[in-house]
C-alpha positions, 0 to 999 in steps of 0.5 A: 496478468503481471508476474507477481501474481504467481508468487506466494507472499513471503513474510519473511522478506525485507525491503533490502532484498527486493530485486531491482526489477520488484524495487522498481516496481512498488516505486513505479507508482504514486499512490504505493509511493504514499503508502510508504510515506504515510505507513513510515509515520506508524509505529502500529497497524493502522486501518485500511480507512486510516490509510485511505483517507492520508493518501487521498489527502496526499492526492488531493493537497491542497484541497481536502479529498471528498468521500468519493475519492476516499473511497476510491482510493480505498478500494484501489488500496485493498484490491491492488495495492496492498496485495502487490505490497503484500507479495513483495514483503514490505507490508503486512495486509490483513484482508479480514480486518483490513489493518496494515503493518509496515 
């Protein structure tokens, strides 16, 4: 169970006040790394599905994703991803309506 389970999400956060050890951890992996990227061309929430569909397409380059993988990104993206992003304050994750905010 990674120790960022624990914590509550702290909205008020900013990427500049990650720790280096939080630092390093959303950076650690690829597909939060996309997120970034692709998060950092909007200027408004975006859905889950949007999201979903530019990184698997980030994954897959050149070949365009399949639906699969699609989906799988999608489920990784709201289970694993976005929660822990959520927890470190660098983007806002409505479960409910599954939009995202940078």
């Amino acid at each position: 169970m990674s120790y960022l389970s624990n914590r509550r999400p702290n909205s008020d956060r900013r990427t500049g006040q990650l720790t280096d050890s939080e630092r390093h951890e959303l950076l650690a992996n690829e597909r939060r790394r996309n997120v970034l990227a692709v998060l950092d061309c909007e200027t408004t929430p975006v859905t889950l599905e949007t999201v979903a569909g530019q990184v698997a397409g980030h994954e897959t380059a050149p070949a365009m994703p399949d639906v699969d993988t699609v989906r799988s990104v999608r489920i990784s993206l709201h289970h694993v991803h976005l929660p822990k992003m959520t927890s470190l304050g660098v983007v806002e994750y409505d479960r409910a309506t599954r939009r995202i905010e940078s």
